[in-house]
N, C-alpha and C positions, 0 to 999 in steps of 0.2 A: 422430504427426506424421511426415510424410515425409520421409524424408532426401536430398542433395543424390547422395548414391549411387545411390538404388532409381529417380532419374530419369536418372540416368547408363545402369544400366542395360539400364531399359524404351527409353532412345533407341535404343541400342544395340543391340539385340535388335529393334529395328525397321530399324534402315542396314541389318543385314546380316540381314533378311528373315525370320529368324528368326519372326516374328507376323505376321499381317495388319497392313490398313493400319486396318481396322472393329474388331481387336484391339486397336492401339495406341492409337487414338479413346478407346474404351472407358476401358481403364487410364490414361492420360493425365489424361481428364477425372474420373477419382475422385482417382487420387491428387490433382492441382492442385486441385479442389474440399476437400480433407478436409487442407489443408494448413495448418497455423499460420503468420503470419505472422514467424516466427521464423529465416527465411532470412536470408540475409547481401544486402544491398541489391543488388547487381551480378548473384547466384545469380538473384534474385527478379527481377528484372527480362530475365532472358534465359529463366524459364520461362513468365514471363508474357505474355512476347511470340511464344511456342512456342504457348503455351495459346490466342491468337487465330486463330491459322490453324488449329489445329487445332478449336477450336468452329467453324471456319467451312468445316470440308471437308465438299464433297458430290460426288456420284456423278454427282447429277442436272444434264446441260449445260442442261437450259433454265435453273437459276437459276445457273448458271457462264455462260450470255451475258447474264443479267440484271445482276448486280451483279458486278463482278473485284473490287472492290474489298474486298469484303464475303469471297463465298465461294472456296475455293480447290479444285485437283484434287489429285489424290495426286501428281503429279510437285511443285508448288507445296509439298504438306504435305515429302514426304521431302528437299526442298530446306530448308524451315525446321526442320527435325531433324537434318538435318546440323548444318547451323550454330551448334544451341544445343547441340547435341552435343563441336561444337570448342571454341567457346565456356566451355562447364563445364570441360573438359579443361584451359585454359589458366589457370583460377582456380585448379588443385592445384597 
């Protein structure tokens, strides 16, 4: 099970560029897929709303003018990584 650390982090290692943005995808979507729901409700709830933008980044601008709502660009994705990035930070 994943710890509130190893997604501290992979944020991390992504603000400061450290990884691609198609590497963070990756990592992101296993850890938050292979995760017990053994989080702390507030933890959970700020990676899970990390974990939507991030299943919804694409490269591709035809479906970023199709749906905003849905998909996002890597400016949109590193923006919601900051945040649950600070966000974790303030739970320690």
């Amino acid at each position: 099970m994943p710890s509130i650390d190893e997604y501290h982090k992979l944020i991390e290692s992504y603000e400061k560029k450290e990884i691609s943005t198609r590497a963070f995808e990756k990592y992101y979507l296993d850890l938050f897929n292979n995760q017990d729901l053994g989080l702390e409700n507030h933890a959970y709830e700020i990676l899970n709303e990390l974990f939507y933008v991030v299943e919804g980044y694409t490269e591709d601008r035809e479906l970023l003018k199709e749906d905003l709502s849905y998909y996002k660009n890597e400016a949109q994705l590193r923006e919601a990584a900051q945040k649950a990035l600070q966000e974790l930070r303030a739970l320690k």
